[in-house]
C-alpha positions in Angstrom: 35.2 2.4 252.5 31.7 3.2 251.1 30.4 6.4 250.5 30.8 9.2 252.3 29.0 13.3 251.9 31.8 13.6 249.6 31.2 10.7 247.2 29.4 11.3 244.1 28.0 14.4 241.9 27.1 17.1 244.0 23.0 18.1 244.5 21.9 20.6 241.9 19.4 22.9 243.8 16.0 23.3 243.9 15.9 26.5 241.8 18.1 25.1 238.6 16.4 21.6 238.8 12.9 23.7 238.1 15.1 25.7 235.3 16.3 22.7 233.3 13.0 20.8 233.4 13.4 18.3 236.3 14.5 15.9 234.4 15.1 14.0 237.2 11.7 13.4 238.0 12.2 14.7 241.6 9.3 15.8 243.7 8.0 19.3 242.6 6.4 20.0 245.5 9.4 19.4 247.7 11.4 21.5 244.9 8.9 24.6 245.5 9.0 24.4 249.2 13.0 24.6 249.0 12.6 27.2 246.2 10.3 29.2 248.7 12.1 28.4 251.8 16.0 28.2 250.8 17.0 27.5 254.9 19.0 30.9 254.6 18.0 34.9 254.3 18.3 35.8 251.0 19.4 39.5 251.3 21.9 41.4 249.3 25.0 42.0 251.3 26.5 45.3 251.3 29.6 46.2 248.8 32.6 46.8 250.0 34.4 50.0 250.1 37.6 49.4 248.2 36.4 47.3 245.0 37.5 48.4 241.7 35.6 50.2 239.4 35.6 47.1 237.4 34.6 45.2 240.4 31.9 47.3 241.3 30.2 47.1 237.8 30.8 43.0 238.1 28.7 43.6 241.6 26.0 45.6 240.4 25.8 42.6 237.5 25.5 39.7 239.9 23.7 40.1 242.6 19.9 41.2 241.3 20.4 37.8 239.4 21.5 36.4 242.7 18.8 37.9 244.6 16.3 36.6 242.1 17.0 33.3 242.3 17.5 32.8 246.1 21.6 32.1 245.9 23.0 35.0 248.2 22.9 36.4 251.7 24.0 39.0 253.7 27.0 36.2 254.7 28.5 35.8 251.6 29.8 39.4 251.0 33.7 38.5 250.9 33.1 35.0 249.0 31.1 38.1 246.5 33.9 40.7 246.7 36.4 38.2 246.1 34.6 37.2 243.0 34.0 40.5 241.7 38.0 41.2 242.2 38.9 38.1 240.4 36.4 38.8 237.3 37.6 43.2 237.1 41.4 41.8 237.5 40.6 38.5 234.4 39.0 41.3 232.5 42.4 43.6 232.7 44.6 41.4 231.7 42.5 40.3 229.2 42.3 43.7 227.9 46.3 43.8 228.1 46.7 40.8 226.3 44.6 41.9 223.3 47.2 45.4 223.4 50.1 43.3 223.4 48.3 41.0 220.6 47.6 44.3 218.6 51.1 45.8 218.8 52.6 42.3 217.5 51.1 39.6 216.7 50.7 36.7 219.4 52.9 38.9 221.9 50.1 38.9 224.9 50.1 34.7 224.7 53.6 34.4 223.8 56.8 35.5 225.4 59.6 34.7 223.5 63.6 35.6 224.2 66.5 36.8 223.6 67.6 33.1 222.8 64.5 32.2 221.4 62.9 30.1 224.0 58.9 31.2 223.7 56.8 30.5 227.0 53.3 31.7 228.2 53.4 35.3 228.7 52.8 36.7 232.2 50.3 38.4 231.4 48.1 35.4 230.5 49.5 33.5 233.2 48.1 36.4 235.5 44.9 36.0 233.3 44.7 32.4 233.8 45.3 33.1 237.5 42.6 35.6 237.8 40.1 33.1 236.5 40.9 30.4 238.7 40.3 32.9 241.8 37.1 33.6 240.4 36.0 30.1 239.9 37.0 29.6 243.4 35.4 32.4 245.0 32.6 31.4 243.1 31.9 28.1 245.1 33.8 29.4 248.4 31.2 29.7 251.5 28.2 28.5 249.4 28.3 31.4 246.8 28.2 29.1 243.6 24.3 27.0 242.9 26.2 23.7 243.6 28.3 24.3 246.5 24.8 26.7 248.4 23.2 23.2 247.7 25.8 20.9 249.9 25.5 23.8 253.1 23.4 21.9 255.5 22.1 24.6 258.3 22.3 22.7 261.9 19.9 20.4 262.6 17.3 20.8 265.1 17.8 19.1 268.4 16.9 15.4 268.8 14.9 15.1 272.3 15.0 12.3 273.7 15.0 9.2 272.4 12.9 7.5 275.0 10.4 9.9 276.5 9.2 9.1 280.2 5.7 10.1 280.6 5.3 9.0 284.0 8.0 11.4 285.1 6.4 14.0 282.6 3.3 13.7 283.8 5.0 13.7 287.6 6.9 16.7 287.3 3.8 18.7 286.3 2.1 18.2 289.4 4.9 18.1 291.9 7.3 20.2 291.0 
């Protein structure tokens, strides 16, 4: 089968093809009019309650660069939160490896037992974990550059196909 909306690289949007020169060569003016007219309001949502402190701080980083460049909306507040969660929790255990690396030498990275078996600690497993959630929450809902680009809003209805002015022009006067 040929292509489908999944085939190929997705669509960079408007906003980073204006950022990395439009090398593409794609129409500026029809880049501006997307840049001023994203198809979505561009408002920050509100923070959750219960984020972390860590969380919180990742929050307050994000979303003025977010609001600058058009990419967030009142919708995407738990694809945000979940983001923020996933950075603050990455960033804990990252702190708790480089303890565990301090106290001994390669013991945040390594776990090694009783027998001598060594495997990936759980601690950078949980890491690791922490940083695919984030990358996922990232492009969840439309919250990452390339994924905000593939959310088509509905399109407008069709009318009809074949318009009938007789009966148009009919119904005004007898109706």
């Amino acid at each position: 089968m040929a292509g489908n909306a999944n085939s190929g690289r997705p669509a960079k949007p408007a906003a980073l093809h204006l950022l990395q020169g439009n090398r593409s060569k794609k129409n500026i003016d029809q880049l501006m009019a997307e840049v001023k007219d994203p198809g979505f309001p561009v408002e920050a949502p509100d923070m959750p309650d219960g984020l972390s402190a860590d969380a919180a701080a990742e929050w307050q980083r994000v979303v003025p660069d977010l609001l600058a460049l058009g990419l967030v909306s009142k919708l995407d507040m738990m694809a945000l939160a979940s983001y923020c969660e996933a950075v603050a929790d990455w960033r804990r255990f990252r702190r708790l490896i480089a303890e565990k690396n301090a106290e001994a030498e390669g013991a945040g990275d390594i776990q090694t037992f009783a027998t001598g078996a060594k495997q990936i600690s759980v601690w950078r497993q949980l890491a690791n974990d922490a940083e695919k959630r984030a990358n996922a929450a990232g492009a969840q809902f439309g919250f990452s550059p390339m994924a905000r680009r593939n959310l088509k809003a509905a399109p407008p209805p069709q009318g009809e196909l074949f318009p009938n002015e007789q009966r148009d022009a009919a119904s005004r006067f007898f109706t």
